[in-house]
C-alpha positions, 0 to 999 in steps of 0.5 A, spaced: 483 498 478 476 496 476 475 495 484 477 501 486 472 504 481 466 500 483 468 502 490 468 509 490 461 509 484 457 506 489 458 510 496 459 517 492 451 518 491 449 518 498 456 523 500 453 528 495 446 526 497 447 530 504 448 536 500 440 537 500 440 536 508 445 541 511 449 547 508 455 546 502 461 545 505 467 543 500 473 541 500 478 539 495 484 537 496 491 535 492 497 532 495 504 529 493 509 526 497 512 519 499 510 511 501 515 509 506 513 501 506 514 499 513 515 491 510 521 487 512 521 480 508 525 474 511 524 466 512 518 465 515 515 471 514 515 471 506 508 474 505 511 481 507 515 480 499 508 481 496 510 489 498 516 488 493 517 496 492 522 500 493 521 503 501 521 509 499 516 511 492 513 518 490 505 519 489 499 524 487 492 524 491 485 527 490 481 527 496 474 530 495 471 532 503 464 533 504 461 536 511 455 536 513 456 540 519 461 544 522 465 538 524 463 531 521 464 529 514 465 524 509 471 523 503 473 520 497 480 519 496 484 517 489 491 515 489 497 514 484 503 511 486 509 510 481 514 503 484 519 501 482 522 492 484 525 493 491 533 493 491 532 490 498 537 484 500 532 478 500 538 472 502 536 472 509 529 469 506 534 463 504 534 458 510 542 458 513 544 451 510 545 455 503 548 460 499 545 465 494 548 465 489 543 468 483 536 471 484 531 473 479 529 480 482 527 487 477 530 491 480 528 497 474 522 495 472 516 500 474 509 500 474 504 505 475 498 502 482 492 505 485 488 506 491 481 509 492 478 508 499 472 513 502 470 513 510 468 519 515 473 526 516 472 529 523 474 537 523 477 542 529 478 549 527 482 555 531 483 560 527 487 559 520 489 553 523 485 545 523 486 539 523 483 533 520 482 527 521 480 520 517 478 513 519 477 509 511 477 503 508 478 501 501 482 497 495 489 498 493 494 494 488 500 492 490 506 490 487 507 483 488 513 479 487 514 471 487 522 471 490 527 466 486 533 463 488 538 459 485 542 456 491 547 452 493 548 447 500 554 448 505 559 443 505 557 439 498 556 441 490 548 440 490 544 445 487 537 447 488 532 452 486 528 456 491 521 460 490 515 462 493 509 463 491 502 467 493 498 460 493 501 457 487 501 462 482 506 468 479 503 475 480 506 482 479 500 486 481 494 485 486 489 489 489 486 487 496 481 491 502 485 496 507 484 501 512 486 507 512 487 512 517 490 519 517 490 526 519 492 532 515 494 539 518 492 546 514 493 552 515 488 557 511 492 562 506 485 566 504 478 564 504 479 559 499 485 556 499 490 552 504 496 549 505 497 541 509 501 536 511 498 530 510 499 523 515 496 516 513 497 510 514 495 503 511 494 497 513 492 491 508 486 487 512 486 481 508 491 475 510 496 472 505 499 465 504 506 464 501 508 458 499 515 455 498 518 450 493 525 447 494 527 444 488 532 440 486 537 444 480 539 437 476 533 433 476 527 439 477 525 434 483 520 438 489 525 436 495 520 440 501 514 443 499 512 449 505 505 453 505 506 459 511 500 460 514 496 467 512 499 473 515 497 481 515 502 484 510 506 489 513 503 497 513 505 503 509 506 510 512 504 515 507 507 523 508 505 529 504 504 536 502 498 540 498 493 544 497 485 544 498 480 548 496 475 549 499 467 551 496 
């Protein structure tokens, strides 16, 4: 959290500082909807189980719009997701020579993870109707999760432990850079106030690296020991409905 914060103090003076070069043109907008998260965890592709929340989670955005002309702007956003641990069947992370037989994934738990971003906003106008559309980057945190699995070998008695982790360490939240595309649809009630269909996109910009231990379950003996070369995790597409104000 302290990064996006960082981020968004240290762009924000120079967006209000365009307001003494051209005519105030304001727009605030607040909006709801879902995160549909486009991961697909498997052997192989383990970075994608840092994106551990459910597919589908609720969030509320603020956006501040500022346009120093009739079509070109500049925005900062602010959004709070609530996610939950995925339900997702993770066996197909399991290499085909076991069984699953046991994990350790929090299903129940919930947290609360932001993202601030800032960038440029480009506006078409036709009568009661505009879109918008947005090119950002910025920081956001993410629910991570390090898979364990107790497993069994075919054909045999043998047990072992599987797990992956980011690097080597444990971690449940995590912040990295993103891009972060969008376009919102408005229609103007009054003069003042408009309703949107809100469209966006998000796509994590750093590689990540997952590491998987095999582990013998009677004697704790690391049997193979993998590292996965960084992958660009999987994006999230996120749809919603709001209001703006516009000053």
């Amino acid at each position: 959290m302290r990064k996006i914060i960082i981020l968004i103090l240290f762009f924000l003076p120079s967006i209000l500082q365009a307001q003494t070069e051209s005519p105030k043109s304001i727009i605030i907008d607040m909006t709801t909807g879902i995160n549909v998260n486009l991961f697909e965890p498997k052997f192989g592709n383990a970075s994608d189980c840092l994106l551990s929340a459910k597919t589908i989670s609720p969030f509320i955005k603020g956006r501040f719009s500022y346009f120093f002309s009739s079509r070109w702007g500049a925005f900062v956003n602010l959004k709070i997701a609530s996610a939950t641990y995925s339900g997702k069947d993770y066996s197909n992370m399991i290499p085909n020579l076991y069984y699953n037989l046991g994990d350790d994934f929090k299903e129940n738990n919930t947290t609360i993870l932001h993202d601030g971003s800032i960038g440029g906003t480009y506006r078409i106008e036709n009568k009661n109707w505009s879109i918008r559309t947005r090119l950002g980057i910025g920081i956001g945190e993410m629910l991570a999760k390090s898979p364990y699995f107790t497993i069994k070998e075919k054909g045999n008695n043998n047990l072992y432990y599987i797990k992956y982790t980011t690097g080597d360490t444990y971690m449940e939240v995590d912040e990295l850079p993103f891009l972060n595309p969008g376009i919102s649809l408005s229609y103007k009630y009054d003069d003042d106030i408009l309703f949107n269909v809100d469209i966006n996109y998000t796509q994590f910009i750093q590689k990540t690296g997952y590491t998987y231990y095999l582990t013998d379950a009677y004697t704790q003996k690391i049997i193979e020991k993998r590292k996965f070369a960084p992958k660009n995790l999987s994006g999230n597409l996120e749809i919603g409905l709001g209001v703006s104000f516009s000053f």
